[in-house]
C-alpha positions, 0 to 999 in steps of 0.5 A: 670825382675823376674819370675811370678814363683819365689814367689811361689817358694820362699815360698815353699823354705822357708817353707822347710828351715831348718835355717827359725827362727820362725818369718819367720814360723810364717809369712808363716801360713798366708793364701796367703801361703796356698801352703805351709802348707803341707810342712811347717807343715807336712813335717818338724820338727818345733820350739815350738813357732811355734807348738803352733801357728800350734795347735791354728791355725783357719784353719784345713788344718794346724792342719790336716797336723801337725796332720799327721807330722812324724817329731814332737814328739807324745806328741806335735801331741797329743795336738790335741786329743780335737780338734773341728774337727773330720777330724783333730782327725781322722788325729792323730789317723790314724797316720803320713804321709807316714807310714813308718816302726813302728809308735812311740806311741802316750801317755798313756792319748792321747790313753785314750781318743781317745779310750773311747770318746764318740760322740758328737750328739749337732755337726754335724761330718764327722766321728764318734768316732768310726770310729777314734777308727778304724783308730788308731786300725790299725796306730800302735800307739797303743803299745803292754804294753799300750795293756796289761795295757788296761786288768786291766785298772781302766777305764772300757770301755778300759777293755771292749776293751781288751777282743777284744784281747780273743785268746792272754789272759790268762786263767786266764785274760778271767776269770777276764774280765767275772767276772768283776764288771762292766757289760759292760765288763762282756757283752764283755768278754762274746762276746769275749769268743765265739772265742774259742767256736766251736759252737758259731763259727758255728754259726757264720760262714757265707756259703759265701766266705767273709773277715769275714769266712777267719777270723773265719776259720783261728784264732778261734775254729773250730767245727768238723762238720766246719772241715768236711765240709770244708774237703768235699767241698775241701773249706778252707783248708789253712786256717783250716791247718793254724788254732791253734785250728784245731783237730789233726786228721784233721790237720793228714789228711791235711797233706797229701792233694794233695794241697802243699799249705796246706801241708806247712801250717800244716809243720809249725805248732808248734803243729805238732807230732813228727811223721807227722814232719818227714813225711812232712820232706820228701814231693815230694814238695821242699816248704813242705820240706823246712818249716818242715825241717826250725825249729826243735821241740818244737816251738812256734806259734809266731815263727810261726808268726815271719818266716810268716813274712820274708818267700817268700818276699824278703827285699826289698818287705817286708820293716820294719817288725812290732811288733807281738801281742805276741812277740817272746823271743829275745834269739830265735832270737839270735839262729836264727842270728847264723843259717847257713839257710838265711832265719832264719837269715833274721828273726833274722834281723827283731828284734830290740832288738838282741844284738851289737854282733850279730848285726855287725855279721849280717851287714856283712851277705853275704845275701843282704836280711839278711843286709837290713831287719837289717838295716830297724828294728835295731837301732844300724844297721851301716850306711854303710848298711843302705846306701847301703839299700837305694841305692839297695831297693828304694820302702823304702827311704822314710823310711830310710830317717827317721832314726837316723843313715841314713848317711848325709855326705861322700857321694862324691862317689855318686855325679855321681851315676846313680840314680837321688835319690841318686845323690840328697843325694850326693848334699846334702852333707855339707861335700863336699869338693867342693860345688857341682855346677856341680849339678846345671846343672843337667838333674833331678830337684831333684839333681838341687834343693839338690844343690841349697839348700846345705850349702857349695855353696858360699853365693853370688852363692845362691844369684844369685840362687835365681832369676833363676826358677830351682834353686829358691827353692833349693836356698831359702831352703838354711841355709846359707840365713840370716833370714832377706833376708828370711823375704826380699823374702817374702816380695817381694812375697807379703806376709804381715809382721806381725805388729810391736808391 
């Protein structure tokens, strides 16, 4: 007699399986198979028949999930840019689940209109259509070229949002986008302009401590009657020392605050003189010394950005870097990779375009940080580090997981590995030389069901799988199944078939 447990199992299975032909897919978009639809359509690539079936689908928990799928290509995500539900526009915009290293672009004209559509007041919606502006302003979906088009853009409302980005324009972008024709971008622009307007900003500052004051004090124009206040109440100086725009008698006098903290920031600086470098050069304080000493003059306040990033976090806290809103020249980077100082090299390992060349002089970094950071942001990273980022970092398998070169056999070396997780990705191997039955008896149910579901066992060994609990679900996840025993196990657990047409 089989367990009351095994059709669900089986279903789950199936819908992970990635042989199933879309006939058996189709079939589980049912709704007695409800449990499966996370995996099935979030968790998964999907044929196209199948994706139209999924973007059609009556029920929003299917198009939510498929909205959310890092396996499927973002033009197919984006069909749901119309979607009746703001839930499942809101999915899209937001981005695919778990957000895991830098998100592949949504299109051009999927961007467009999740970015200038308006509100509909004849439905009631849980979000509005800004609050999706909002979450896809945050999901990295957004690239940096569509980000400068937006500037000169023949749609006025995306101009209207590009002055968002003031203090990264041109002078001479400001000055179109306050000349505009269009009076809602003129009406922008002019908002916009008051970052770097010192008074407009004291105007603006709040006298709370606050996200906002952090913000204003950090980034945009500081007027002298802000920086002596701050200096006075001994209020905010991290922030005025990290601040492009603060004078540069005040910048002198943070660089000798007591503070090491804010010395650090100002040893950073890319406007730094000459003099007050060799100064911090010599601080009693080994952080000041370190970050003054770390780049030479002149430097750039991307460079800046770009070591902000890596310093103080070891790889494996800080994962995939992202992009920077104003990129640093890759040649900068090629200098770094070349530095006898890890941590510039580090640096040199968060940028995807450095050249093959440097690219294998890195993979044999003799620091682990330098090798995994290379292998979470490089495409042309080899396998062997990005194997040994998964075995040595595990907060970023999920990631690692995902990318092109990630190494799927001659994994036998790992069948005993202490890590359950990597015990898993060893049982997973189609090159095995033996089918790893051993692993089915295994103490983790990961490792049972990476076995169960591994192509190499013998066909009638999964047969037999499949009427057991703790293989049932690797076992039916297993390609080698026909289609038709797959159509046969949801049959039997009670899933309808589709009528003959």
């Amino acid at each position: 007699m089989s367990s009351p447990a095994l059709p669900e199992l089986w279903l789950r299975g199936v819908a992970a399986n990635p042989a199933a032909p879309s006939k058996v897919l189709m079939r589980l978009l049912a709704a007695p198979a409800r449990a499966t639809w996370t995996i099935l359509c979030e968790e998964r690539d999907l044929p196209p028949d199948v994706i139209d079936a999924v973007v059609a689908h009556p029920e929003r928990t299917v198009r939510r999930s498929f909205a959310r799928n890092r396996h499927i290509a973002p033009e197919q995500r984006g069909r749901l840019v119309n979607d009746p539900d703001a839930l499942v526009r809101a999915d899209l915009a937001s981005g695919p689940r778990p957000r895991l290293g830098r998100a592949e672009a949504l299109p051009d004209d999927v961007l467009e209109t999740l970015l200038t559509v308006q509100d509909d007041n004849s439905q009631d919606q849980l979000l509005t259509a800004d609050e999706i502006r909002s979450e896809l302003a945050f999901s990295g979906q957004i690239p940096q070229s569509f980000s400068r088009r937006m500037i000169d853009h023949p749609n006025p409302e995306l101009r209207a949002q590009a002055a968002s980005f003031w203090l990264w324009l041109t002078p001479g972008q400001r000055a179109a986008l306050l000349a505009d024709p269009n009076p809602a971008v003129g009406v922008a622009a002019r908002h916009h302009s008051r970052t770097l307007d010192p008074a407009a900003m004291e105007a603006d500052l709040p006298e709370r401590d606050c996200h906002h004051r952090s913000l204003l004090l950090v980034n945009y124009a500081v007027s002298r009657a802000v920086a002596e206040q701050c200096l006075a109440d001994r209020r905010n100086l991290w922030s005025l020392a990290h601040n492009p725009h603060t004078p540069s008698d005040v910048v002198a006098r943070l660089a000798r605050d007591p503070d090491p903290h804010v010395r650090e920031r100002v040893a950073a600086r890319a406007d730094l003189d000459p003099a007050l470098l060799a100064e911090l050069a010599q601080d009693p304080d080994s952080t000041v010394r370190t970050r003054a000493l770390l780049q030479p003059l002149p430097r750039t306040w991307s460079q800046r950005g770009a070591i902000d990033q890596v310093i103080g976090h070891t790889a494996e806290s800080i994962g995939p870097v992202g992009e920077l809103l104003i990129e640093t020249d890759t040649s900068w980077y090629e200098t770094c990779a070349k530095s006898t100082n890890a941590l510039l090299r580090r640096v040199a390992a968060t940028c995807p375009r450095l050249p093959e060349e440097l690219v294998h002089r890195l993979a044999d970094d003799p620091d682990a940080d330098v090798r995994h950071l290379l292998a979470y942001n490089h495409p042309l990273a080899p396998p062997a580090i990005i194997l040994d980022a998964f075995i040595s970092t595990p907060r970023q398998r999920p990631y690692l997981l995902t990318l092109p070169r990630f190494p799927r056999t001659g994994l036998h070396h790992l069948l005993d590995n202490d890590d359950s997780e990597v015990r898993a990705l060893a049982a997973a191997d189609t090159s095995l030389a033996q089918p790893p039955v051993r692993l089915l008896a295994d103490s983790e149910s990961r490792v049972r069901r990476a076995a169960a579901a591994n192509p190499v066992l013998p066909l009638d060994l999964i047969s037999s799988l499949l009427d057991d609990p703790e293989h049932a679900e690797g076992a039916a996840a297993n390609p080698n199944l026909p289609g038709e025993r797959l159509h046969e196990l949801l049959d039997l657990s009670g899933l309808p078939r589709a009528p003959a047409r």
